[in-house]
Backbone as CSV, one residue per row, in Angstrom:
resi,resn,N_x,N_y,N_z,CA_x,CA_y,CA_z,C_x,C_y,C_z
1,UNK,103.984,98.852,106.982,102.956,98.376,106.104,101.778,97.877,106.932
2,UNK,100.721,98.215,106.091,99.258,97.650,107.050,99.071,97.077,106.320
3,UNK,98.884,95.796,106.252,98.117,94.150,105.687,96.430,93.784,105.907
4,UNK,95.314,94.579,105.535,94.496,93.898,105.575,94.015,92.487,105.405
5,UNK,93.100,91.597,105.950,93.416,90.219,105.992,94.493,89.706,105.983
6,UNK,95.800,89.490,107.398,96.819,89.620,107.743,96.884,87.486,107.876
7,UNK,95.523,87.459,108.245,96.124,85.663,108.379,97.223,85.580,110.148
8,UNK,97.752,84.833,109.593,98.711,84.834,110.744,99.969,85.719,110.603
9,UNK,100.030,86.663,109.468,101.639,87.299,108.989,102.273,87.273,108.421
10,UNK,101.858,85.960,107.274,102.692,85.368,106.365,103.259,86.216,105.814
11,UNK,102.577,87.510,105.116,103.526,88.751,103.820,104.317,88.995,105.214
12,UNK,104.034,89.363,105.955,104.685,90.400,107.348,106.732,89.290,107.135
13,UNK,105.958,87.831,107.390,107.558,87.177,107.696,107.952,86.924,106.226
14,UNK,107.322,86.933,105.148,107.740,86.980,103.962,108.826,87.920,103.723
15,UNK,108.431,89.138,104.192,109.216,90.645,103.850,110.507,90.440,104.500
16,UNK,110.275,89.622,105.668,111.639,89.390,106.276,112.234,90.767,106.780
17,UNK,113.407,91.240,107.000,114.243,92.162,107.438,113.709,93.438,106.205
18,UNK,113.113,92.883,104.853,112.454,94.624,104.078,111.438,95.176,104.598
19,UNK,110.878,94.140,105.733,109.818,95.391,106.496,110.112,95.840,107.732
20,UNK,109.803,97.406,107.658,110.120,98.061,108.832,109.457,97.977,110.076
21,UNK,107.768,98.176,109.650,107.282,97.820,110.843,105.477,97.065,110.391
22,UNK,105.206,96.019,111.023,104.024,95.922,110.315,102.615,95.723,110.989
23,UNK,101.811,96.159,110.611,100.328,96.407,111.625,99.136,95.365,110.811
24,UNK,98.803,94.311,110.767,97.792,93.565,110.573,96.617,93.529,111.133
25,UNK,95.853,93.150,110.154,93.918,93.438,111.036,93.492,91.602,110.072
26,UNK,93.086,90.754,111.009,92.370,89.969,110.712,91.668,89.621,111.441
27,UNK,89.712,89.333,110.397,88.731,89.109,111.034,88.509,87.878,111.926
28,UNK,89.262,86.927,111.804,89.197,85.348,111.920,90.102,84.885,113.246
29,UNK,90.891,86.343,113.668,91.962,85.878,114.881,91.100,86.152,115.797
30,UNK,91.498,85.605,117.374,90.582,85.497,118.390,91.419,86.584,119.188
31,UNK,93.103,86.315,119.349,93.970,87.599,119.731,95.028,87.813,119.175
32,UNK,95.587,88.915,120.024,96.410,89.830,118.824,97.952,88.543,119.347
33,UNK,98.344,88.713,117.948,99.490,88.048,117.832,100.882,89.050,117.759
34,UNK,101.741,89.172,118.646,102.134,89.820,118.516,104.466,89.752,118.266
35,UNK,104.411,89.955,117.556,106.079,89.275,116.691,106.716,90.845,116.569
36,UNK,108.742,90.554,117.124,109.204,91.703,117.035,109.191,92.872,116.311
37,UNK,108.956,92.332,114.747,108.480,93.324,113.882,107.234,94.156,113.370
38,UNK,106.169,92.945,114.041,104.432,93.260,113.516,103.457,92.859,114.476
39,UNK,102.268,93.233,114.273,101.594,92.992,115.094,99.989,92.635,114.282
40,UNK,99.780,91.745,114.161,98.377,91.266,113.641,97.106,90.771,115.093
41,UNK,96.025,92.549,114.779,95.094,92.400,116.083,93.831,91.187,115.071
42,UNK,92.846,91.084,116.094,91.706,90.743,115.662,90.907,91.379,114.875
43,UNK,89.975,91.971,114.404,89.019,92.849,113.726,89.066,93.294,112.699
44,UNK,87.684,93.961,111.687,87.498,94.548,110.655,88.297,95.490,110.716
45,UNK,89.330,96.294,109.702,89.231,96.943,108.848,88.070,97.823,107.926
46,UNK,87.511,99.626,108.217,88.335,100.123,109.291,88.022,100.240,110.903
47,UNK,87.438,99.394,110.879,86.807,100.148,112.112,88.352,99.612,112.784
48,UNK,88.477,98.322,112.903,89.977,98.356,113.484,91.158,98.840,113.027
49,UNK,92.051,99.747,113.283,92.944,100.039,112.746,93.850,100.719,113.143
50,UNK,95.670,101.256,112.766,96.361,101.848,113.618,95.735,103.352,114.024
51,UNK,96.351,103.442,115.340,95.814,104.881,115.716,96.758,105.883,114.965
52,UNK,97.704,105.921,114.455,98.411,106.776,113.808,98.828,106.566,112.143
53,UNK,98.444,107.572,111.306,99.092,107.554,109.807,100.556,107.356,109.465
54,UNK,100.738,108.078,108.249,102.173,108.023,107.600,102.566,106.601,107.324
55,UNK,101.930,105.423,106.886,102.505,104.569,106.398,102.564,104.369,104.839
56,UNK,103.684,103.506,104.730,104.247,103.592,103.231,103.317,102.901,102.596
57,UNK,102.569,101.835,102.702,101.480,100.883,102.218,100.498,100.179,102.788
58,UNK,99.399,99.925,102.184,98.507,99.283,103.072,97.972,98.381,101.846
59,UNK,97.711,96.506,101.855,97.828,96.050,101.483,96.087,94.948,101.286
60,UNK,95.582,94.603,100.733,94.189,94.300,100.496,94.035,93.146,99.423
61,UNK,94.990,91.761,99.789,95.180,90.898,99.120,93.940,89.797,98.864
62,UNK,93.234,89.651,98.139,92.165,88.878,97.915,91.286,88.970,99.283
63,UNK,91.182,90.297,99.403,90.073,90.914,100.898,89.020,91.837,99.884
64,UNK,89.185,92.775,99.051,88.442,93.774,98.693,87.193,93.518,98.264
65,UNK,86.859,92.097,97.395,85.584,91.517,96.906,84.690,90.718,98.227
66,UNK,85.326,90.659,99.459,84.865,90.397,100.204,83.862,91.665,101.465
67,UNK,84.134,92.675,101.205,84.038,94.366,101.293,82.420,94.785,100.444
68,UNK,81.307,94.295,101.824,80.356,95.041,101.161,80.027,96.456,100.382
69,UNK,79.337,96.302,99.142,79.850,98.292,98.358,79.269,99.136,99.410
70,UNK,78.631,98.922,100.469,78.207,100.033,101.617,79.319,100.753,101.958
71,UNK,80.180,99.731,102.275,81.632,99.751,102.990,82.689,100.741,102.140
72,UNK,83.153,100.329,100.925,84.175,100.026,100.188,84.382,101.977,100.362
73,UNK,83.577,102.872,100.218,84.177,104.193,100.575,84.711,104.718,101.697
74,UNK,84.699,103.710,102.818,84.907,104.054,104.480,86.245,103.293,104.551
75,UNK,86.271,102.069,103.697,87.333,101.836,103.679,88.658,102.723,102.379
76,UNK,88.465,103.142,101.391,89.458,103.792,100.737,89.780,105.501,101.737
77,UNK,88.666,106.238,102.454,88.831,107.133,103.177,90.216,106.935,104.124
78,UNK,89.770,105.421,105.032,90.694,105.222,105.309,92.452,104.888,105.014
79,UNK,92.439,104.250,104.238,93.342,104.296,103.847,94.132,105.378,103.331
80,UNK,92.994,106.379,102.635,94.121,108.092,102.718,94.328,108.280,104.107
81,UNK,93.657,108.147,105.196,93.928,108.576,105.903,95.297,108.111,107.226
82,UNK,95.607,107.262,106.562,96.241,105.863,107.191,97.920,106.095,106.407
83,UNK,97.885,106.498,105.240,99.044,106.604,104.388,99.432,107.688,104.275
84,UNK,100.851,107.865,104.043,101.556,109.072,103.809,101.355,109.538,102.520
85,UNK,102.135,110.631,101.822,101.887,111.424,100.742,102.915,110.017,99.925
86,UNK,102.334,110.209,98.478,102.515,108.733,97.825,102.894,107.684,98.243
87,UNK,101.809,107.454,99.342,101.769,106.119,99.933,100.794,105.366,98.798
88,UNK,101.159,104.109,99.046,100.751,102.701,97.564,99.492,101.926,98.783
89,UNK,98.396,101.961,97.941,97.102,101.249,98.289,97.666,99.841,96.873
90,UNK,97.832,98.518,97.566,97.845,97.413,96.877,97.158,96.350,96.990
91,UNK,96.611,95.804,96.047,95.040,95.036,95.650,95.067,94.381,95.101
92,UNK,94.948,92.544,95.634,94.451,91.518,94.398,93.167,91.695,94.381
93,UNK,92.506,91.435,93.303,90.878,90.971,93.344,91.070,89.615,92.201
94,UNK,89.859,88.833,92.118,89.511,87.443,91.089,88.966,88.207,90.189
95,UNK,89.681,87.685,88.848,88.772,88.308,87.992,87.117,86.904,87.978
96,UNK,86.224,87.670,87.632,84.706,87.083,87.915,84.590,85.270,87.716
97,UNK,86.033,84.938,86.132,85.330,83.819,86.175,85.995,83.062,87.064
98,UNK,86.816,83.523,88.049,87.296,82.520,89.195,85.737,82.254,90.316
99,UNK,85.010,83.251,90.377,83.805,82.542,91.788,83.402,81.352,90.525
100,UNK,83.261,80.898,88.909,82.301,80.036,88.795,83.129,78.976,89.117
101,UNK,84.588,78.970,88.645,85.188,78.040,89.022,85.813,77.410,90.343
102,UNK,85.481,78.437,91.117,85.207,78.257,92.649,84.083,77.729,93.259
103,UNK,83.322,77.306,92.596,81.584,77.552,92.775,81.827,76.063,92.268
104,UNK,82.257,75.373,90.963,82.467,74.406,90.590,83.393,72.966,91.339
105,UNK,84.067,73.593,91.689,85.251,73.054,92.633,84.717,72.596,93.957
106,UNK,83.553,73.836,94.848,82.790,73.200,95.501,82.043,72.516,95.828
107,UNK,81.581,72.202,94.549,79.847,71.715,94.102,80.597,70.038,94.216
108,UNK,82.021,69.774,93.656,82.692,68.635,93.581,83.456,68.108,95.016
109,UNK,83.495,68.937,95.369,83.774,68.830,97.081,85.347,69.079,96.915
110,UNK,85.971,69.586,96.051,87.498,69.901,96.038,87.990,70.703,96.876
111,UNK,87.201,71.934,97.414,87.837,73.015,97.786,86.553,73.622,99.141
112,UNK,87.021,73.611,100.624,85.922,74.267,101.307,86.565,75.631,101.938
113,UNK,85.926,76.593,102.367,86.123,77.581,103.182,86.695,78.726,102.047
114,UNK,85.889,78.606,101.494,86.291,80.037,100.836,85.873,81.238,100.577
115,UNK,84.625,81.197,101.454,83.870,82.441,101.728,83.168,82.839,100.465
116,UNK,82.167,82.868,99.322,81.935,82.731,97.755,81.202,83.864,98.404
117,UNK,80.094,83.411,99.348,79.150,84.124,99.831,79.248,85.309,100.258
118,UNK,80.688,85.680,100.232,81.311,87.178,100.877,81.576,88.102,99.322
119,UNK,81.506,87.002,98.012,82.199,87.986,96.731,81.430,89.375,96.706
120,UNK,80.004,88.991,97.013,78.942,90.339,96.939,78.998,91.051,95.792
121,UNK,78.885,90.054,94.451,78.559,89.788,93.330,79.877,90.982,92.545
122,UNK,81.141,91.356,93.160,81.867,92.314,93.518,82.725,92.359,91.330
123,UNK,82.848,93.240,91.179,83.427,93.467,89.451,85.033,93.755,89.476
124,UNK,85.929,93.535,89.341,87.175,94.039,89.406,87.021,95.249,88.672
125,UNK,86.270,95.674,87.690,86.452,97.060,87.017,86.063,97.979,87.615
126,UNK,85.157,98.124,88.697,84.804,98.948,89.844,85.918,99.392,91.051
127,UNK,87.175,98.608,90.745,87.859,99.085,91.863,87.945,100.138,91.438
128,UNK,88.915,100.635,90.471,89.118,102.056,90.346,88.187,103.453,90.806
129,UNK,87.195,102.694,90.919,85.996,103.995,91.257,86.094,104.267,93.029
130,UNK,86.580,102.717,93.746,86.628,102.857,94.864,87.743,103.809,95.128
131,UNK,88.788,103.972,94.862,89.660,104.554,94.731,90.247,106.081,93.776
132,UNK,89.004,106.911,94.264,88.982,108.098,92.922,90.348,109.203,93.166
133,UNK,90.227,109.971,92.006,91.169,111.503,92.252,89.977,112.057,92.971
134,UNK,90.830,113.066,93.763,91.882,113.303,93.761,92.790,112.720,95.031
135,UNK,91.512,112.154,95.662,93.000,111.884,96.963,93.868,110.413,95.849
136,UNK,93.380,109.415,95.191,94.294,108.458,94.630,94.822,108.587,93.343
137,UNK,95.752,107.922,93.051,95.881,107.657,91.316,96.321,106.412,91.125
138,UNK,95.622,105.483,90.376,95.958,104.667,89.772,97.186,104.344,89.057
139,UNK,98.269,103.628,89.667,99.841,103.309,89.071,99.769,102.723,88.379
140,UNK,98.994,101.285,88.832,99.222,100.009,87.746,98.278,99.366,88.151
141,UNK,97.748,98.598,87.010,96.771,97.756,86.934,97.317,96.539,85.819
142,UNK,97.205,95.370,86.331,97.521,94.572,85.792,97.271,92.985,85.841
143,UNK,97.439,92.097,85.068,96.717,90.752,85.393,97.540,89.525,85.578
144,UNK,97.302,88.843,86.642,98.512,87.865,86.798,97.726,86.542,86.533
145,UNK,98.263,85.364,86.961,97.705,83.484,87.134,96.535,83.391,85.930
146,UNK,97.454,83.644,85.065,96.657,83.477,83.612,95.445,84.184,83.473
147,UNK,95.525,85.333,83.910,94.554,86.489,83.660,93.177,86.141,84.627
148,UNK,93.816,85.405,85.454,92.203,85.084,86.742,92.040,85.676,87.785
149,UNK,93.537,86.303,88.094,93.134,87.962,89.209,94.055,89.032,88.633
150,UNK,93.587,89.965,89.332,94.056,91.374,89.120,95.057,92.253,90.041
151,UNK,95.642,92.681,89.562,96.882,93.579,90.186,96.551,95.361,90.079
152,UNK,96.046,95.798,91.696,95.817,97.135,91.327,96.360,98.113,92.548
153,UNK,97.403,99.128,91.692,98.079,99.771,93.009,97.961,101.357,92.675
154,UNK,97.202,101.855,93.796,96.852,103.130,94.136,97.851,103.785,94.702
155,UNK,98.148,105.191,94.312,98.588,106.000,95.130,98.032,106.731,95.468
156,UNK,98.121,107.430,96.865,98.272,108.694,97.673,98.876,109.785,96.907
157,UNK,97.546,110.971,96.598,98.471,112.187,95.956,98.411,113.272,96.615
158,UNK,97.364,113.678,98.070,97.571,114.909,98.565,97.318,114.110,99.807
């Protein structure tokens, strides 16, 4: 599995012994961290990324609204290119009214570092477009934490 915005690994040691092998890219590490099962380097996504395909998933957990729309086709390219044949592209995004209430939270001093300035005014209904046929298909789309983000998992079809 490839983990965009990998953090320190947390999904990676979450998965525990269900992951086989795991490749992380985060912008915020200074070096690569490197653990028997995974390896989380420094850098963007794609420009950083494994040198070899065929993986089962690649993962884009509250990263994609942060993904200028310049970007967002260089990055789904990649990811066909990165995944095997029905390999799963998986995606939280906020649905919109989380930045006001993020925006609110700050203004009160509750909550810092959350990057607002990165949303790039970003729509959850636009993912699907990032992600077209024929190289993807849309599995599931769905809404979790009381309908304030979104659940969206792509497949790999050729």
């Amino acid at each position: 599995m490839i983990d965009v915005g990998a953090h320190e690994g947390e999904l990676f040691r979450a998965l525990g012994p269900a992951l086989g092998r795991g490749y992380g890219i985060e912008p915020r590490r200074k070096t690569t961290l490197e653990e028997p099962s995974f390896t989380v380097v420094p850098g963007y996504f794609p420009q950083v990324r494994p040198a070899t395909g065929d993986w089962d998933a690649i993962t884009l957990l509250a990263v994609l609204e942060h993904i200028p729309a310049v970007e967002q086709a260089a990055l789904a390219e990649a990811c066909h290119a990165l995944l095997k044949p029905s390999g799963k592209v998986i995606i939280t995004v906020p649905a919109k009214a989380v930045d006001h209430i993020l925006a609110a939270l700050r203004l009160v001093r509750l909550i810092d570092g959350m990057s607002l300035e990165e949303h790039f005014g970003f729509e959850p209904t636009d993912t699907p477009g990032i992600f077209p046929a024929p190289g993807f298909r849309l599995a599931h789309h769905g809404r979790f934490q009381a309908g304030l983000n979104h659940l969206f998992v792509f497949e790999r079809t050729k």
